[in-house]
C-alpha positions in Angstrom: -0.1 2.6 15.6 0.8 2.3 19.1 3.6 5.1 19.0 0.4 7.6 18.3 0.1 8.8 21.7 4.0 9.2 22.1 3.8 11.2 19.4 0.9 13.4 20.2 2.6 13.9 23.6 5.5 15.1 21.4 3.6 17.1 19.2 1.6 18.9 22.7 5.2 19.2 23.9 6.7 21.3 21.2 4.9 21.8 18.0 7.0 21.8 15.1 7.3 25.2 13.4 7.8 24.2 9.5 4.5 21.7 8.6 2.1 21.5 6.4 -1.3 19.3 6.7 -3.2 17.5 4.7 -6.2 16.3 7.0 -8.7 18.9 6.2 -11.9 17.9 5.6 -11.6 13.9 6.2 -13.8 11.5 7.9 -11.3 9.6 9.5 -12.2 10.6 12.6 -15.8 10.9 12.6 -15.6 6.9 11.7 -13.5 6.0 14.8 -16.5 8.0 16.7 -19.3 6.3 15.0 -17.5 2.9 15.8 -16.4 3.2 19.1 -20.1 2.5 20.3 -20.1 -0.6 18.1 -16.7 -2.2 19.6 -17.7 -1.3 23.1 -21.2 -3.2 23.2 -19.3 -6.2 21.5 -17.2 -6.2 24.2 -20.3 -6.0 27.0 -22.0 -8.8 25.2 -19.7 -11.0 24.7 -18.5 -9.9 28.6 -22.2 -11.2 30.0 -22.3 -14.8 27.6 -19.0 -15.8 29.0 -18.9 -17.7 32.2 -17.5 -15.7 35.3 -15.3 -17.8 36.3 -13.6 -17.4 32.7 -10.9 -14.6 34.4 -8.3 -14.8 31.4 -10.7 -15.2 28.8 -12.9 -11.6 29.9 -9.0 -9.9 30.4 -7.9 -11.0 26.5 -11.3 -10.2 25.1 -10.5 -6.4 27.1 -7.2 -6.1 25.6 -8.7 -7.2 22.2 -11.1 -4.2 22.0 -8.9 -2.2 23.9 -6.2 -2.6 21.1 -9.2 -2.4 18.3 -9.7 0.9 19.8 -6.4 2.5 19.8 -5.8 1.3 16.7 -8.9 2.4 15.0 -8.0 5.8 16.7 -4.4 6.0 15.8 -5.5 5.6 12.6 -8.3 8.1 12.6 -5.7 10.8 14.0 -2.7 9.4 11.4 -3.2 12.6 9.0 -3.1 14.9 12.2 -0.2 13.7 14.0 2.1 13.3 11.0 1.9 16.4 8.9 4.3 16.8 6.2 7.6 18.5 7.8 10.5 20.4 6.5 13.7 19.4 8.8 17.5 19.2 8.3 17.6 20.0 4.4 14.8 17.8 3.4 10.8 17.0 3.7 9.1 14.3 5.7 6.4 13.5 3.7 3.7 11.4 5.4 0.9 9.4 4.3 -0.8 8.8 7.6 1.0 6.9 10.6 2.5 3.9 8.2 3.6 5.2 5.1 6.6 7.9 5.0 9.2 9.2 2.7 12.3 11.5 3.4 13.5 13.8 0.5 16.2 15.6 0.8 15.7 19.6 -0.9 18.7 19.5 -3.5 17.0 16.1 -5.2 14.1 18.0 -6.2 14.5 18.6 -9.6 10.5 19.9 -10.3 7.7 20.6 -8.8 4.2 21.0 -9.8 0.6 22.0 -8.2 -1.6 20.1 -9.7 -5.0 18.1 -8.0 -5.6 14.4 -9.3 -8.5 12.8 -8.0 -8.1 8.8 -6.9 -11.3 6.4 -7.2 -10.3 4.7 -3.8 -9.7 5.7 -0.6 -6.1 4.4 0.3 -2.9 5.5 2.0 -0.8 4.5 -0.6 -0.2 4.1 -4.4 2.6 2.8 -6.4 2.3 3.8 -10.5 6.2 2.3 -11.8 8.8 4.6 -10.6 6.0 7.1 -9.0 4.7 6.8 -5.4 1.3 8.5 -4.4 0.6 9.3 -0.6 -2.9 10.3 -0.7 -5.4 11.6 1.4 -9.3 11.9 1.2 -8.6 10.1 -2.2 -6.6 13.0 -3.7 -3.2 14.0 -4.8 -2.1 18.0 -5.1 1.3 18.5 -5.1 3.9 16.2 -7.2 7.7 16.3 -7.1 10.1 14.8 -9.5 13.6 13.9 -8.4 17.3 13.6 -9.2 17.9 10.7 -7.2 15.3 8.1 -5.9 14.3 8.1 -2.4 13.0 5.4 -0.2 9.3 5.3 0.5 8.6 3.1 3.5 5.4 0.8 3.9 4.2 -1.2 6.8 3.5 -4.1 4.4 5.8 -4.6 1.7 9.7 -3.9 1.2 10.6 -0.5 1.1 10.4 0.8 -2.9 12.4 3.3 -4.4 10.8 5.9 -6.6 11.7 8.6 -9.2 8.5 10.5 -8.5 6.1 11.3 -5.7 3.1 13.1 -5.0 1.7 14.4 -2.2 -1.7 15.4 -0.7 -1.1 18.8 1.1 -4.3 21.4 2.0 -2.4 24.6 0.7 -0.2 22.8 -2.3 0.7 26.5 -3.2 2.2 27.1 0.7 4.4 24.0 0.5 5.5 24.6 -3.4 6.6 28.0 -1.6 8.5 26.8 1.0 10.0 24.0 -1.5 11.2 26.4 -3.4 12.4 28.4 -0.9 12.9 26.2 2.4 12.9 28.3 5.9 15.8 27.7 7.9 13.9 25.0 10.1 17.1 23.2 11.9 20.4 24.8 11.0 22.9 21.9 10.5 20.3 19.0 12.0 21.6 15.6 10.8 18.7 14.0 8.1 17.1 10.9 9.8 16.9 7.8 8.5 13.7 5.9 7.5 13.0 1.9 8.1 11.7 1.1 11.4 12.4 4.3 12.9 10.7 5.9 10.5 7.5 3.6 10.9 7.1 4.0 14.6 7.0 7.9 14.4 11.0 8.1 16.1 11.5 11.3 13.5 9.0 13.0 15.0 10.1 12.7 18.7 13.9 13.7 18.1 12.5 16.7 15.9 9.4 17.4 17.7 11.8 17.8 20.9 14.0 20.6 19.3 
């Protein structure tokens, strides 16, 4: 969450060419809005209780709602910053800022368009072997694989999957280029995902070509 504004700084720098969103038409950041108000007159009240002479105590409570801010933020902008991205011979396929999974072309054994509707709003969803990166509580795209790949979570071990689906606003665009992949970055070495992967590092050596 705190690599965000490195990687919109990235992003402003050199916007990928190959990407495909999946942000359209959530709230996300119409809810970091509507809360900012809130955090900041916490942190005004609770500013004019404390005693003056309290210097470290007003400084953490600062940080505190400084950090709730950029966090709440990051995560409002997640969906925007990390698009899904066609680089090296594979896809970077985002859910938000914390959850990513890198699939290389030739392990794409099918692909199908196909909207599936979710009955929560979350990031995330593991059904057995198949892995669900949602957004605005839909799936529309869903790729089955030769080979698992890794799909990284901020909370949990890594899990390896045989299927994935994706959330994407023109499923039929990234089916296309799937199917047919542009040549994006001839002979570009496929990064790994872990840590890397989790603060957003892809997307500043890629964003930077």
């Amino acid at each position: 969450m705190l690599g965000a504004p490195l990687i919109a700084l990235a992003r402003r720098w050199r916007r990928p060419a190959c990407e495909f969103s999946a942000h359209r038409g959530g709230d996300e950041l119409a809810i970091a809005f509507a809360a900012t108000p809130a955090v900041l007159t916490e942190a005004a009240v609770v500013h004019l209780l404390l005693p003056a002479g309290w210097l470290w105590v007003h400084l953490a409570w600062a940080v505190m709602h400084l950090y709730m801010l950029a966090w709440v933020f990051a995560w409002a902008l997640g969906p925007r910053l990390r698009p899904h991205r066609l680089v090296g011979g594979a896809l970077l396929a985002h859910g938000g800022l914390l959850y990513g999974a890198l699939v290389p072309l030739h392990a794409i054994s099918g692909i199908e368009v196909a909207r599936r509707r979710l009955p929560e709003h979350t990031p995330f969803v593991l059904e057995g072997v198949t892995a669900l990166l949602p957004a605005r509580r839909r799936v529309d795209l869903w790729l089955d694989l030769s080979e698992p790949i890794v799909v990284t979570r901020p909370l949990g071990e890594p899990v390896r999957v045989r299927r994935l689906g994706l959330a994407a606003d023109d499923p039929n665009a990234l089916c296309a280029a799937l199917r047919s992949p542009p040549l994006v970055v001839p002979d570009a070495p496929v990064p790994a995902l872990g840590l890397a992967a989790a603060l957003g590092l892809p997307e500043l050596v890629y964003g930077a070509r």
